[in-house]
C-alpha positions as MATLAB code, in Angstrom:
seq = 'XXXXXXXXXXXXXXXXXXXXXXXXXXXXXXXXXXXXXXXXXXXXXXXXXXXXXXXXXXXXXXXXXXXXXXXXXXXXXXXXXXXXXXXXXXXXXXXXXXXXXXXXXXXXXXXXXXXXXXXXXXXXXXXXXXXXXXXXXXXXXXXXXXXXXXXXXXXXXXXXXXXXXXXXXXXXXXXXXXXXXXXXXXXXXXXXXXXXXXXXXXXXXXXXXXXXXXXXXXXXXXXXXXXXXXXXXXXXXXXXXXXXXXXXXXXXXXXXXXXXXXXXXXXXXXXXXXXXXXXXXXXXXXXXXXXXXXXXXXXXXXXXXXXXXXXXXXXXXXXXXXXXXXXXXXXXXXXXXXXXXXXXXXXXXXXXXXXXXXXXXXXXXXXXXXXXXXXXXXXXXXXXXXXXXXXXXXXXXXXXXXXXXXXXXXXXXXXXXXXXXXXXXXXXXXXXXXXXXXXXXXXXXXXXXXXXXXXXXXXXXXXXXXXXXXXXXXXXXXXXXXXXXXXXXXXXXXXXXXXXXXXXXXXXXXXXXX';
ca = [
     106.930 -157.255  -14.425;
     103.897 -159.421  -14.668;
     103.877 -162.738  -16.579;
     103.503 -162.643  -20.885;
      99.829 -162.466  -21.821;
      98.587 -164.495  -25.053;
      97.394 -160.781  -26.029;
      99.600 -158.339  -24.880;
     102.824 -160.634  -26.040;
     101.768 -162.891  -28.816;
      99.033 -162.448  -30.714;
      98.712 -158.741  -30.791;
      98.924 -155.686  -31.429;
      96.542 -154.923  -33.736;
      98.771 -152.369  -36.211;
      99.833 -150.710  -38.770;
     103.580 -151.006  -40.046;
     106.434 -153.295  -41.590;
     107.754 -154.169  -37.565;
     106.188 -154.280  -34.767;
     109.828 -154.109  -32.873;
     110.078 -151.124  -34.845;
     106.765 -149.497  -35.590;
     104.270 -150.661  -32.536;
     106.950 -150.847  -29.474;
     108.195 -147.054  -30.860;
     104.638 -146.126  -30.774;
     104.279 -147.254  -26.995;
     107.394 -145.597  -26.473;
     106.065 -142.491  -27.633;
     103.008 -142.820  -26.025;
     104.501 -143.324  -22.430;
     106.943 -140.288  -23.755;
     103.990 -138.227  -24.526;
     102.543 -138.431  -20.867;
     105.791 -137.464  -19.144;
     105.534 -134.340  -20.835;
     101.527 -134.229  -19.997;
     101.253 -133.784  -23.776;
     103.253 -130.941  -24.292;
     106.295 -130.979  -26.361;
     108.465 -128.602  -28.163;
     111.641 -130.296  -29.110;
     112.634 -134.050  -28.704;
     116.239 -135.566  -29.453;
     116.072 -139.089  -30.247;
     119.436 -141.170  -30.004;
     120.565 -144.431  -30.765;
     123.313 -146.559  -29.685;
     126.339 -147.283  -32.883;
     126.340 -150.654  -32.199;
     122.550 -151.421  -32.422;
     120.232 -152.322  -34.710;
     118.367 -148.767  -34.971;
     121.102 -146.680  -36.503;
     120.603 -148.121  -39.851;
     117.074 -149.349  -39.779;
     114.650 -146.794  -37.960;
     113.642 -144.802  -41.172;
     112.851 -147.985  -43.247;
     111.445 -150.612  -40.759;
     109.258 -147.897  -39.122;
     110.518 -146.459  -35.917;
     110.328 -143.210  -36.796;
     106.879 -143.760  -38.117;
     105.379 -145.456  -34.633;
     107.497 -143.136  -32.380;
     105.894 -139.884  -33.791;
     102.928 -141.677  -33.805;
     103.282 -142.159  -29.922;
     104.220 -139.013  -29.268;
     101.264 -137.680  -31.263;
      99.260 -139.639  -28.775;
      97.734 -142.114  -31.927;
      97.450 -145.579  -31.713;
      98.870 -148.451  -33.641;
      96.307 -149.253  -36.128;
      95.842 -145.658  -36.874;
      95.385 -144.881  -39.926;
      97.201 -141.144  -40.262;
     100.854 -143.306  -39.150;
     102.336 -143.214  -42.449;
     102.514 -139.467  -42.280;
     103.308 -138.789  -39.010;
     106.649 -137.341  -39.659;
     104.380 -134.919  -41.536;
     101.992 -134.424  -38.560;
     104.590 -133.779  -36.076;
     106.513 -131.439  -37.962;
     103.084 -129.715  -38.540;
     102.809 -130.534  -34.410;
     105.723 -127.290  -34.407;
     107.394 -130.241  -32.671;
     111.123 -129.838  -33.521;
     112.898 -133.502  -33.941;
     116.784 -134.373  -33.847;
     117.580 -137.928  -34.395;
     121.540 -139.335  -33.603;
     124.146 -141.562  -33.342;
     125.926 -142.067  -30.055;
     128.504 -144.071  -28.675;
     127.233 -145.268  -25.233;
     127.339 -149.250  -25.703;
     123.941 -149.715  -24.717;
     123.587 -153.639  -24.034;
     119.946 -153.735  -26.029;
     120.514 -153.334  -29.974;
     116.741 -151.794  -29.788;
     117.300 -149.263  -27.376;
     115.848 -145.824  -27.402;
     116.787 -142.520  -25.384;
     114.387 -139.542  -25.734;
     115.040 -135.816  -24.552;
     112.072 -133.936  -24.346;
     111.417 -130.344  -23.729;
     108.721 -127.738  -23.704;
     108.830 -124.112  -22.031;
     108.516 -125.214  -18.327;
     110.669 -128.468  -18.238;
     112.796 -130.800  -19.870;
     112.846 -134.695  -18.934;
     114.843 -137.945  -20.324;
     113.352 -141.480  -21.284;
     115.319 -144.630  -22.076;
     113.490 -147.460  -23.212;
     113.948 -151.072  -25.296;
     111.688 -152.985  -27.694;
     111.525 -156.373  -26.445;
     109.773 -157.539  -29.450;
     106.498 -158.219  -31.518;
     105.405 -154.702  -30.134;
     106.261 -155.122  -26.443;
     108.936 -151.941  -24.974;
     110.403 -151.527  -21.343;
     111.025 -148.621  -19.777;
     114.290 -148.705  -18.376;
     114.959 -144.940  -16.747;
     113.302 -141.572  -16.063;
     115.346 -138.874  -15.706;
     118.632 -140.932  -15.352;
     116.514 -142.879  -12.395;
     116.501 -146.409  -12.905;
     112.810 -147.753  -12.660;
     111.043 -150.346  -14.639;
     107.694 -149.970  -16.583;
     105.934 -152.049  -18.912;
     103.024 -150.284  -20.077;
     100.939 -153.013  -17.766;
      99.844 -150.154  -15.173;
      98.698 -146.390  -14.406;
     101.955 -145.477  -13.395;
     101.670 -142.091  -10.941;
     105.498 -140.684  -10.587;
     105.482 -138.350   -7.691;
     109.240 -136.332   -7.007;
     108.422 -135.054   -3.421;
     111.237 -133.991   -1.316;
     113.728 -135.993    0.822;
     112.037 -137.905    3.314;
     108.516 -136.873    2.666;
     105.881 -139.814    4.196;
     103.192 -141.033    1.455;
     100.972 -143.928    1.666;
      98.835 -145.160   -1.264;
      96.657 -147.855   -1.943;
      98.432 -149.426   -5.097;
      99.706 -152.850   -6.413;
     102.806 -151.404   -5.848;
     104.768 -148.629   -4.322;
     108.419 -148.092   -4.924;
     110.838 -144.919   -3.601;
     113.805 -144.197   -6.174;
     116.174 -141.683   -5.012;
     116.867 -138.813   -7.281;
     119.246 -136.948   -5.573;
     118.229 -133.786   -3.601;
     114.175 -135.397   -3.893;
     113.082 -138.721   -4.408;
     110.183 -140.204   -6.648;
     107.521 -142.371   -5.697;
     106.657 -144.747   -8.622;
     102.900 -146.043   -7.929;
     101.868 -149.021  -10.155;
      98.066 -149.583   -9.845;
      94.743 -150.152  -11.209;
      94.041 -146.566  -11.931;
      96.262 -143.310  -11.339;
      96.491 -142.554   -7.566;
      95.102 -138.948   -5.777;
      98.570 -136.486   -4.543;
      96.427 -134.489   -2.484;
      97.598 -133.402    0.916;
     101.063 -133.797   -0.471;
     103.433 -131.066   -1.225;
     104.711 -132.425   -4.356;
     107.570 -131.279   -6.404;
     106.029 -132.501   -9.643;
     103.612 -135.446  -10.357;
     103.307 -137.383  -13.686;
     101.086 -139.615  -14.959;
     101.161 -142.210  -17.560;
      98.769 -144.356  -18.559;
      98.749 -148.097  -19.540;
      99.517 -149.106  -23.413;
      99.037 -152.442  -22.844;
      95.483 -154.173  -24.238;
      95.843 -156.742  -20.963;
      96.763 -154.649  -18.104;
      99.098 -155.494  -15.192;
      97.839 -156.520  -11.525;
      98.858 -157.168   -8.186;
      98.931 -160.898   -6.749;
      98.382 -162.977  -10.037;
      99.580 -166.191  -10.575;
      99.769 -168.502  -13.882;
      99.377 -171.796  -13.847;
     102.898 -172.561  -15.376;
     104.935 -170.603  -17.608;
     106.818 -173.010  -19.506;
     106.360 -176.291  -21.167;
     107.661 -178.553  -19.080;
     105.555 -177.761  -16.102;
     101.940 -177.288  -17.753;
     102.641 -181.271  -18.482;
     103.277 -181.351  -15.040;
     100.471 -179.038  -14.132;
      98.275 -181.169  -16.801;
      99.513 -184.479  -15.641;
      97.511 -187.707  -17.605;
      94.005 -185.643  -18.279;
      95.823 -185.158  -21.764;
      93.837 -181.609  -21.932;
      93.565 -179.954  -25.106;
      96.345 -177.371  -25.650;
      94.071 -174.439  -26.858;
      91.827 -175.478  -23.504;
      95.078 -174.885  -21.624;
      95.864 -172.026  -22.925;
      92.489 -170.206  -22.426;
      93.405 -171.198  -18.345;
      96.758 -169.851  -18.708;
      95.034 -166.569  -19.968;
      92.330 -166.399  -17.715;
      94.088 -166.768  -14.774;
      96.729 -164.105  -16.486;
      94.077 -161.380  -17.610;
      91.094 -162.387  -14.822;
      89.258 -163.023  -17.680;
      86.095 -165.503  -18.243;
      86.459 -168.675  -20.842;
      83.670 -166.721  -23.453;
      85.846 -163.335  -22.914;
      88.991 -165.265  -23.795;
      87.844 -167.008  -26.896;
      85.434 -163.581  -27.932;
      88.574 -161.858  -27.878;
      90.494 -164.206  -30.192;
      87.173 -164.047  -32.292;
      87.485 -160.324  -33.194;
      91.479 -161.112  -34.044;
      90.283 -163.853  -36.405;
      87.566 -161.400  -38.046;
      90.338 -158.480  -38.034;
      92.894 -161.241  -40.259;
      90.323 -162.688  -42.198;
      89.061 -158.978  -43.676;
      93.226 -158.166  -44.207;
      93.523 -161.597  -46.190;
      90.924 -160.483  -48.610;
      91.692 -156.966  -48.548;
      95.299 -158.396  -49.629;
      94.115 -160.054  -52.241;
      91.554 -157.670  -53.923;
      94.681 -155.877  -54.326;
      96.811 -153.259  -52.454;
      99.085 -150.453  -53.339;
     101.894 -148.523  -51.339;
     104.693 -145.629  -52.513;
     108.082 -146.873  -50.622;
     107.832 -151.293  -51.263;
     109.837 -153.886  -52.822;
     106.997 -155.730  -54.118;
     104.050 -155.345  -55.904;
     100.755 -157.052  -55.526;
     101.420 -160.662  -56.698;
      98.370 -162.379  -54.107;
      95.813 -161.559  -56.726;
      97.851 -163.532  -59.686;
      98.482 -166.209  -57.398;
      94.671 -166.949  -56.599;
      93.811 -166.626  -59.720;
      95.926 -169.238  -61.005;
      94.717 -171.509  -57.914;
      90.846 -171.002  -58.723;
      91.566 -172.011  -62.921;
      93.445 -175.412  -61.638;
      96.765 -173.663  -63.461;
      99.237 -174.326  -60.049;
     100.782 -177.637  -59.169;
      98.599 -179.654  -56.646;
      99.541 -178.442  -53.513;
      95.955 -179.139  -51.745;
      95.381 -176.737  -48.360;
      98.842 -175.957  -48.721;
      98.195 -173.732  -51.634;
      95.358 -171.827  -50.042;
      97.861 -170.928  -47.433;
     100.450 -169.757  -49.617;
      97.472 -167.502  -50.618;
      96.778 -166.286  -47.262;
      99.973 -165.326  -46.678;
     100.984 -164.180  -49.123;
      98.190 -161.703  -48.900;
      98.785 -161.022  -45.517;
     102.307 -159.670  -45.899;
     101.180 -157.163  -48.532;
      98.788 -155.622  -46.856;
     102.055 -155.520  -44.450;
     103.472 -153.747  -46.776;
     101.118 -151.887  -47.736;
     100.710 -150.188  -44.664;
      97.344 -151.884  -43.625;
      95.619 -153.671  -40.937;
      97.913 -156.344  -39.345;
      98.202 -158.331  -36.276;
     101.811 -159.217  -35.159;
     101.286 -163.197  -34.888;
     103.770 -163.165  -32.684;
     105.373 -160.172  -34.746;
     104.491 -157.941  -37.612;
     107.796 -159.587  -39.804;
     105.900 -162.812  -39.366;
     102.352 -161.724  -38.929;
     101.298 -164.010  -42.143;
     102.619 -167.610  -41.360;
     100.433 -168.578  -38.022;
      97.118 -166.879  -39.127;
      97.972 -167.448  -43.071;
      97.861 -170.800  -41.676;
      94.965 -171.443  -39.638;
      92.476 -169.614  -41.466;
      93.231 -171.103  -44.948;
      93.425 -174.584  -43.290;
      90.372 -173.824  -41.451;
      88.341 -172.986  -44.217;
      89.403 -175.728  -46.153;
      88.209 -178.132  -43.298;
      84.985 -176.236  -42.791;
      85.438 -174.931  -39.689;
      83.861 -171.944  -38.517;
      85.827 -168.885  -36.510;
      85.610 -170.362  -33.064;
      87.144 -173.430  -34.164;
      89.674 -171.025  -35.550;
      89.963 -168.554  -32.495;
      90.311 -172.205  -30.247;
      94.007 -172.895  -32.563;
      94.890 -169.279  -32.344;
      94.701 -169.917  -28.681;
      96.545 -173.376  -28.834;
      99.474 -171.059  -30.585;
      99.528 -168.570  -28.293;
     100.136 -170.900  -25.474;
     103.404 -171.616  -27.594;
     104.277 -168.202  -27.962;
     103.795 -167.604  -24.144;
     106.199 -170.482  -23.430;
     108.497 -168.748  -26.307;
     108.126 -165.062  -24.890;
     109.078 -165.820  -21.232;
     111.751 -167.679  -21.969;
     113.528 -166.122  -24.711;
     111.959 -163.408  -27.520;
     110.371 -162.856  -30.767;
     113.095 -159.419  -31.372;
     115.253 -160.589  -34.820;
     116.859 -157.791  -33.759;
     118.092 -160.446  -30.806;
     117.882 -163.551  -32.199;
     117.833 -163.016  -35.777;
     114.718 -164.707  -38.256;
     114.770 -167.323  -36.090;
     113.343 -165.660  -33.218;
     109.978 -164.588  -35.779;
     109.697 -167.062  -38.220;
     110.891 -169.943  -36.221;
     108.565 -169.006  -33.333;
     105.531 -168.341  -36.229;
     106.467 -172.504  -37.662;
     106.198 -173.574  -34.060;
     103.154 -171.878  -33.153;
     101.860 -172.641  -36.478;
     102.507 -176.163  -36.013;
     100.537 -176.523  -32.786;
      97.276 -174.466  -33.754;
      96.956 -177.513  -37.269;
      97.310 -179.923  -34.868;
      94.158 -178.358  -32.497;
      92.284 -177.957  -35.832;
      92.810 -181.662  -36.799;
      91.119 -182.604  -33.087;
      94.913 -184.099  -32.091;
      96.493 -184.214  -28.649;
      98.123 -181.964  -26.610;
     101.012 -183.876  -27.012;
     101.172 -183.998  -30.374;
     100.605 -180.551  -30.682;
     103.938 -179.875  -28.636;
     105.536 -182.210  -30.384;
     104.977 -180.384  -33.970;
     105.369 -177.305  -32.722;
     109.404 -178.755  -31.277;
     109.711 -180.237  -34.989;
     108.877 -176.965  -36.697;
     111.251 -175.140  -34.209;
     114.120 -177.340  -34.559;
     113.996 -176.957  -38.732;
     114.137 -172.980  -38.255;
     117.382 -172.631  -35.757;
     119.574 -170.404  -36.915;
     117.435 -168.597  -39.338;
     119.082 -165.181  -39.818;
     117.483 -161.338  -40.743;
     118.634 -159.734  -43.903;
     115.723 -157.840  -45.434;
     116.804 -156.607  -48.862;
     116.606 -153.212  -49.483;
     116.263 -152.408  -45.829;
     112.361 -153.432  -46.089;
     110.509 -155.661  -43.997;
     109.020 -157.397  -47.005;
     111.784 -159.676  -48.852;
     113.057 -162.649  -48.098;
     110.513 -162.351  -45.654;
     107.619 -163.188  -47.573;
     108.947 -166.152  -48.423;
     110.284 -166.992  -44.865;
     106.455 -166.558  -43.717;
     105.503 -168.995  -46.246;
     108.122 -171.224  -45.290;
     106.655 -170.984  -42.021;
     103.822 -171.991  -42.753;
     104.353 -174.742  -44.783;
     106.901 -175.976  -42.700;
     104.198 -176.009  -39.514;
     101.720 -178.178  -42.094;
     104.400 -180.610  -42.392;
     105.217 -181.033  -38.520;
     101.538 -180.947  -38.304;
     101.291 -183.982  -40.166;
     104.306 -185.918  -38.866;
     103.279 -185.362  -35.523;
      99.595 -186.373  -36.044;
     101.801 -189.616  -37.723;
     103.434 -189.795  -34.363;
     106.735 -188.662  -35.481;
     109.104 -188.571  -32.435;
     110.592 -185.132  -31.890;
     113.679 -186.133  -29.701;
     114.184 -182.789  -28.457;
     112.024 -181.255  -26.053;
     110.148 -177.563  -26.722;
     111.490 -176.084  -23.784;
     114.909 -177.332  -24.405;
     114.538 -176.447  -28.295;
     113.865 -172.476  -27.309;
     117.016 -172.863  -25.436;
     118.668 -173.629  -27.520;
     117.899 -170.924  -30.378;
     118.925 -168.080  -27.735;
     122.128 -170.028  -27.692;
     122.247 -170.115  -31.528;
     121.696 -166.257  -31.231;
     124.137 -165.732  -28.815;
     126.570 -166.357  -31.639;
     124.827 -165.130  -34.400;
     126.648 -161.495  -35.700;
     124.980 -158.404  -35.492;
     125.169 -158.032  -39.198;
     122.680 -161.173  -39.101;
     120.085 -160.134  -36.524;
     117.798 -157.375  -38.259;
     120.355 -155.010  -38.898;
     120.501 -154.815  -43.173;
     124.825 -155.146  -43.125;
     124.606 -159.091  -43.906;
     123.468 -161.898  -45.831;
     120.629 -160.706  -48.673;
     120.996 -157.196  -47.332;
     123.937 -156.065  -48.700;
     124.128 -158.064  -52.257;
     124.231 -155.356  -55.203;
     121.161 -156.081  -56.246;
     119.348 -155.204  -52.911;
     121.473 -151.542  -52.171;
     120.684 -151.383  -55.601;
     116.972 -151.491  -55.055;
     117.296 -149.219  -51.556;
     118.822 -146.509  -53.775;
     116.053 -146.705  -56.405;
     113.546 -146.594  -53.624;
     115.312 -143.647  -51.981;
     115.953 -141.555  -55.051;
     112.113 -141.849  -56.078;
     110.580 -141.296  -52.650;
     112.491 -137.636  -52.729;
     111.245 -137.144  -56.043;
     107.938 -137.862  -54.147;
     107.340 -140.784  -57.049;
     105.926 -144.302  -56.043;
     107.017 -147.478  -55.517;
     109.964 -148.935  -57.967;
     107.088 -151.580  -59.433;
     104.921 -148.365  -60.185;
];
């Protein structure tokens, strides 16, 4: 696997959908699903492990919704998602979803079973989080995919010589045949071979994968090492992490965070103008809120109040089944940009300035990513809106003009405040406590911000402080990481509100704030 990207990992994918662990990693699922059957499927049986997070979440937080997507061959912005149950069963594509007992070790694992009139193949896959999957098996073949490559699978028989020019070539045997898995830059040409069968599925990945690159450091630690006393900005860092990562140019890297900072700022005001959706919690409250702000009639909160505004917007247009970008993930898609952008306007600063903190964030996120995960579903709230605080933290601090030190010591402050942060969204619904927990976030990166730019001494370094949340989620219960059996999630008020929201959505009504 090749090392997190700023834009495949953490700030990204562009999407629709309450969960990107749910909605955009299903989607990529699908899509990888999709190609195995060359685009032909009649049935597909979709099971999920007791013991996981899936069983009781993948109607409501949007698994369903991104892995018909998938395998409808749409992509995760698209707007026709929140019927694709609808299209597939118009598709003539017959669906069986399950419970099974097979103790899978990943609480977001999925196993597909497709089948159409010549064949029938099996998929097993995990969400990793904030939209990322892994392909685990093929067929009940062990082989590893990350959506990084054209991956050609050729099943030749026993023995058969093949030679390709690829990043990389590996044999799995498969019993009475074996298949040659070919990673590369585009799919590779079978011909001369006597093949059994050859599949080919394409990359889902905005950054693809590539043979022989190398990062500059991958955790904390050694970029100060790598950085030594030049003291370079974090967001210029970050742009060398991810051109060396993506063999991209310095304008290509920030252009690229440009079009993600036009792509938030048009959801923020399409948030607040107001937005509507059939099966949510909550209704639009953004619009109150500003108002209130512009006619002086909120306590003083300065910037901060702005950003309570941005975010606030952000998450219901989450909700709302708009235009998001998972910031590192859609459950906390509103505190890091909510953040920035409100902050940057209030200082004046135009959308590179804003695209440069984005960047100074994502280098946080990468350091986050490879050394632990953004999946609640592993680590709980923590994992999102801990990781959002931190990354938060570090792109104020690049806005302000501070130091690359301070900006690693806010985002350790904001980290350390959010351990053991757990995931209990009421009513099933990636929208409550969660909007608050984004703007918690948030404000809770604006004061680390500060106290660092004060020179506030964190005492705990970052790398040491993402250790030791996956410890804290090591112990956390499963009832607490993302699965709606603890904490908020099962208070009467909040099955109470699930069962309202279920009886009117077969009645075909709208939302329970209609």
């Amino acid at each position: 696997m090749n090392a997190v990207s700023i834009f495949n990992d953490v700030i990204g994918p562009v999407m629709r959908g309450p969960s990107s662990s749910h909605c955009a990693a299903a989607l990529r699922i699908g899509r990888l699903a999709r190609d195995l059957m060359d685009g032909e499927i009649m049935d597909v049986l979709v099971e999920f492990d007791r013991e996981g997070s899936l069983p009781t979440t993948h109607e409501s937080q949007g698994s369903d919704m991104g892995l018909f997507g998938g395998l409808l061959g749409w992509e995760a912005d698209d707007e026709r998602l929140p019927d694709s149950a609808e299209a597939l069963a118009n598709a003539r594509i017959k669906l069986r979803i399950e419970t099974v007992d097979v103790g899978d070790p990943h609480p977001n694992t999925y196993r597909l079973t497709l089948r159409n009139e010549r064949e029938t193949h099996s998929l097993i896959a995990i969400s990793t989080g904030g939209g990322m999957m892994e392909v685990l098996s093929i067929d009940g073949v062990a082989m590893k995919m990350d959506g990084g490559y054209h991956e050609t699978l050729i099943w030749l028989p026993k023995g058969a010589v093949s030679d390709f020019e690829a990043d990389e070539v590996i044999i799995h045997d498969a019993g009475e045949f074996q298949i040659v898995q070919v990673k590369a830059a585009h799919f590779v040409s079978t011909a001369g071979l006597k093949t059994i069968s050859v599949k080919r599925l394409a990359p889902v990945l905005p950054v693809p994968s590539r043979r022989d690159m190398r990062v500059p450091f991958t955790n904390c630690a050694d970029m100060l090492a790598h950085d030594g006393a030049q003291n370079t900005p974090l967001w210029q860092l970050a742009i060398e992490y991810e051109r060396a990562r993506g063999d991209f140019t310095e304008r290509e890297v920030i252009d690229k965070m440009i079009a993600i900072v036009r792509i938030l700022r048009k959801s923020i005001a399409s948030g607040i103008s107001g937005t509507s959706y059939e099966d949510r919690v909550l209704h639009h409250q953004s619009g109150r809120f500003a108002e209130m702000m512009n006619a002086g009639r909120l306590l003083d909160g300065g910037a901060l109040n702005r950003i309570i505004l941005y975010v606030t917007a952000l998450m219901e247009v989450k909700s709302s089944m708009g235009v998001i970008v998972a910031a590192p993930t859609a459950g906390a898609c509103a505190a890091l940009p909510g953040a920035v952008i409100a902050m940057a306007e209030s200082m004046d600063k135009d959308e590179e300035e804003m695209a440069k903190a984005m960047l100074a964030a994502g280098l946080i996120g990468v350091f986050i990513a490879t050394r632990w995960t953004f999946a609640a579903e592993v680590g709980g709230c923590q994992a999102e809106g801990g990781s959002a605080a931190s990354m938060a933290a570090a792109a104020l601090i690049t806005l302000a003009s501070g130091t690359r030190d301070q900006a690693i010591a806010a985002a350790s402050m904001a980290f350390q405040s959010m351990l053991g942060l757990i995931c209990d969204p009421i009513a099933n619904r990636v929208e409550a406590p969660c909007l608050g927990k984004n703007v918690m976030a948030a404000s809770n990166a604006l004061s680390c911000a500060n106290m660092a730019l004060a020179s506030f001494d964190p005492l705990i370094p970052l790398d040491e402080v993402i250790d030791a949340a996956k410890n804290v989620s090591a112990t956390m219960p499963r009832e607490h990481r993302c699965t709606s059996l603890g904490g908020l999630a099962i208070t009467p008020t909040s099955l109470e509100i699930e069962r309202k929201l279920a009886a009117l959505k077969s009645k075909g009504c709208g939302s329970c704030h209609c």
